[in-house]
N, C-alpha and C positions, 0 to 999 in steps of 0.2 A: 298216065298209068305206069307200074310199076314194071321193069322188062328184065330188072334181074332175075335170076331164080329161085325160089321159097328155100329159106333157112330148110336149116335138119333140125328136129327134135329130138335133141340127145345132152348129155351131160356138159360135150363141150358145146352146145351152143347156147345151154342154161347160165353155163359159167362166164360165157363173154358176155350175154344180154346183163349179168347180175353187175359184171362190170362196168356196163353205158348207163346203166341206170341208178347206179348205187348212189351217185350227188343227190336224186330227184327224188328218193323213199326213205322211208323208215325202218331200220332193221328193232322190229318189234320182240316184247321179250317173250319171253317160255319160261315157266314157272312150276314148280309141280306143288300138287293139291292132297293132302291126307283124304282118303277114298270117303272115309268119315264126314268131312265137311257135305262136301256132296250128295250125303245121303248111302252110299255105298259101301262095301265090304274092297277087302283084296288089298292091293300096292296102290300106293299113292297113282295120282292121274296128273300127267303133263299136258299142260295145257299154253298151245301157244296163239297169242293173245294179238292175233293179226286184225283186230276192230281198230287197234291203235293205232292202223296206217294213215296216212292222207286220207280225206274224205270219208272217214270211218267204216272202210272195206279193204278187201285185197288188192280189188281192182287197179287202181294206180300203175301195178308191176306192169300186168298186158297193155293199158294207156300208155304210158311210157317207152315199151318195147316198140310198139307201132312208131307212135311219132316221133322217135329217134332216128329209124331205120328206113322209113318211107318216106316219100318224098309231098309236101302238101302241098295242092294247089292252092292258085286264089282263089277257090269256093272256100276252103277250108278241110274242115273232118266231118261226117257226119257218124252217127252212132244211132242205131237201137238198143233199147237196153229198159229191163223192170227195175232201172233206177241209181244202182251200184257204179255199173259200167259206164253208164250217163257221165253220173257225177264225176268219175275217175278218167273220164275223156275230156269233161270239161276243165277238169282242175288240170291235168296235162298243158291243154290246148292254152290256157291263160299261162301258165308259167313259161308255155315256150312262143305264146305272141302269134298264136293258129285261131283264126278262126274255127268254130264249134257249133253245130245247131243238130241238137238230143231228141230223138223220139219216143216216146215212151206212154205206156197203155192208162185206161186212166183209172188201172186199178195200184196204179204206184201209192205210195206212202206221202202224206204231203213233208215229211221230214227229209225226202228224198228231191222231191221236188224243190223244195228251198235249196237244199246241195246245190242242184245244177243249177237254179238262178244264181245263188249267191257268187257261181265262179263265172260266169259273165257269156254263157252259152245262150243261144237261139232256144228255147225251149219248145216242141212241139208235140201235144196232149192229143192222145184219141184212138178211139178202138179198145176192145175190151182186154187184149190179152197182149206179150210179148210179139207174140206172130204178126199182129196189126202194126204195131210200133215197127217193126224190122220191114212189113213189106211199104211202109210208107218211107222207112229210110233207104229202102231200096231204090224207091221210084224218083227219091229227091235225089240221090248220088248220079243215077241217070239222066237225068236231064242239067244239073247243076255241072256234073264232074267232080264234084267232091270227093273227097279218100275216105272208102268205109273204112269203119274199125269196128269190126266181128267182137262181140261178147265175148264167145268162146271159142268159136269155129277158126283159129285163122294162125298159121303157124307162130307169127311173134306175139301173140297172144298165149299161148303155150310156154312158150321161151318165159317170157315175165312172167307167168305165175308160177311156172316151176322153180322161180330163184327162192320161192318158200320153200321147198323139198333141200334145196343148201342149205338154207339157215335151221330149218328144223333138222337137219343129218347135225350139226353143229353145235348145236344148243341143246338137243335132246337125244343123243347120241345112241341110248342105253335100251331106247322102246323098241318091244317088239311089235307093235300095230296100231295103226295110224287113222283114225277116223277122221272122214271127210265128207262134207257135206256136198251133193250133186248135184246143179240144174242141168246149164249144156255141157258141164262138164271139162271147163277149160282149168279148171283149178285140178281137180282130181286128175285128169291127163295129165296138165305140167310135172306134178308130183310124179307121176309114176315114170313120167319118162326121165329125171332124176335117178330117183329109188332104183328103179327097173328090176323090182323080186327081193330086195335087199330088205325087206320087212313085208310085214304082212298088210297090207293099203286097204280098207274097206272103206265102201260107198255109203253114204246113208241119204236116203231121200224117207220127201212128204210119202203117206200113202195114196195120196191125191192128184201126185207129179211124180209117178217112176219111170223116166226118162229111162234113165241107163239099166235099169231094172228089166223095161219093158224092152230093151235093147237086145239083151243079154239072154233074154228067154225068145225072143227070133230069131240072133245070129245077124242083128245088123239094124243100123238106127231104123225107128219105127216112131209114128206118131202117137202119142200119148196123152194121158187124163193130163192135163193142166189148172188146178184148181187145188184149195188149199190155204191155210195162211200165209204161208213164204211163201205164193204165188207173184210174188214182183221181185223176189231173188232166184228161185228154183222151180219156175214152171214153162221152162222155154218151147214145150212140146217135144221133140226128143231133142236126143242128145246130137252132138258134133261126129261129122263123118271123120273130119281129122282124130276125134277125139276115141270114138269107138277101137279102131284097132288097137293102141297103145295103152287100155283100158282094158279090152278081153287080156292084152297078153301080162297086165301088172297088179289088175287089182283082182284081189281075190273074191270077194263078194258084194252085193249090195244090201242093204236089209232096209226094208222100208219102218218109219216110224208112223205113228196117228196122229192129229193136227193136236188133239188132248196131252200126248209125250212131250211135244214141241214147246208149248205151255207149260208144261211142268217143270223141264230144262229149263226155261227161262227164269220162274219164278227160285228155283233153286241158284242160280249162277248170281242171283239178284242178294238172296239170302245168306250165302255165303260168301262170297267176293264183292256185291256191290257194283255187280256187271250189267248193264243195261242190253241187252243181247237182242236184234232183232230174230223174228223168228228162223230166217234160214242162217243165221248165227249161229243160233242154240241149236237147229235138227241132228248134227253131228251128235254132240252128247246127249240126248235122247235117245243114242241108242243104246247107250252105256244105263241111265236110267230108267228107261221102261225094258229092261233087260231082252230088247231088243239084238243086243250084241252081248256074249256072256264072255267076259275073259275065263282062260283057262286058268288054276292053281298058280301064282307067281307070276302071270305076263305082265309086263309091264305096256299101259295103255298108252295113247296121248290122244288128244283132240283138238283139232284145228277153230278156233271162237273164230270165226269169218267174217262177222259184219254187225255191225253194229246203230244201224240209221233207223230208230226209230224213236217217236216221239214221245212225254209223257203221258198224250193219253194215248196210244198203241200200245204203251207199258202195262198202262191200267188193264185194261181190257182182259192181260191174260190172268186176269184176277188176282 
């Protein structure tokens, strides 16, 4: 076990984790899009195109943070995760010579599922939802001693995904609001504890999985609908206790989208760019498109494209 003390989530400790990790990622690009292509009226839409990390998510950043900074036993890493975070623990785990063995529900994607085989992780399938997956990797870290590594919940988890909130301050300097997509909410924390107020941060979740939503309207993580099509990227049941506070005090809203927007997003990111977007990919810009989220006169938007692991026929499907 680890005896040091938990990291701060703060600016400078996004900026040093961006620097341990900067050899092992991709700094993916940001682009901006005529509102037209899209289907939309207003100022172009910046869009940064984080599916083009390792393993076709963001996840890598918090993989990485962890097992740089912690220490692994001979059991290994172990990970629950709807799939992303898997994959992004396993590709870690291989490139730094760690053992790896992924839990996950067996409503995963099999496009996700090949991810973690392909990178050389113990693969273990079962139970219907995230929560199954997490208490089973609970119970293997117990007995094994293995080093979990938290989806979202877990300070350097944090730390790496907010090193997006640097590169998007950097690359898209000029926006005023920033849509992001929510399961437990490790990605949307990172950012905001980055940002901290410095733009305007909105959440967007399924109507199906309003984790932070459902957070937000009690004044503190709560269990929640989990179901949905992003249900193997954004259905964790709530959200992160780390993640809640640094959430009520940075983002300004959430708006939930219908699994119908979500589809739609897709089919249009497909139509106009060429983007193969899984669906908690595309839930961000679905709120832009089912005017879910309405910019004001002149704002200038951006959207986070987050993941990208899905297969040709998951593509088909959204018609």
């Amino acid at each position: 076990m680890d005896n040091k003390a938990p990291p701060v989530i703060d600016r400078q400790g996004i900026a040093a984790t961006e620097r341990l990790i900067r050899p092992y990622i991709r700094r993916t690009p940001a682009i901006s899009v005529a509102a037209g292509d899209l289907g939309l009226s207003g100022e172009p839409v910046g869009l940064k195109l984080e599916f083009l990390q390792h393993t076709g998510s963001f996840k890598p950043r918090g993989a990485f943070a962890n097992l740089l900074t912690r220490s692994a036993p001979e059991a290994g890493v172990a990970a629950a995760s709807g799939g992303n975070h898997g994959a992004a623990v396993a590709y870690a785990a291989q490139r730094l010579g760690i053992r790896a063995r992924i839990f996950v529900p067996a409503i995963t994607s099999p496009a996700k599922l090949e991810r973690i085989r392909a990178y050389g992780a113990a693969l273990v399938v079962g139970g219907d939802r995230y929560a199954d997956a997490l208490a089973a990797s609970e119970a293997f870290v117990a007995e094994s001693g293995a080093l979990a590594v938290h989806a979202y919940d877990q300070p350097e988890t944090l730390l790496g995904q907010g090193t997006l909130g640097l590169e998007l301050e950097a690359d898209l300097p000029g926006i005023d609001t920033l849509l992001v997509a929510v399961g437990g909410g490790g990605l949307i924390g990172g950012i905001a504890a980055w940002y901290r107020g410095r733009l305007r941060l909105v959440g967007v979740e399924p109507e199906a999985a309003p984790t932070l939503h459902a957070a937000f309207a009690a004044g503190r993580p709560v269990d929640a609908p989990a179901g949905g099509i992003a249900a193997d990227s954004l259905a964790p049941r709530r959200v992160g206790e780390l993640v809640f506070p640094i959430a009520r005090a940075f983002v300004e809203r959430v708006v939930l989208v219908p699994d119908a927007a979500i589809h739609d997003a897709q089919r249009r990111l497909w139509s106009a760019l060429r983007i193969v977007a899984e669906p908690g990919g595309a839930a961000a810009l679905a709120a832009l498109t089912a005017c879910r989220y309405r910019p004001a006169a002149g704002e200038r938007v951006a959207v986070l494209l987050c993941g990208a692991n899905s297969s040709a026929v998951d593509f088909d499907r959204t018609g």
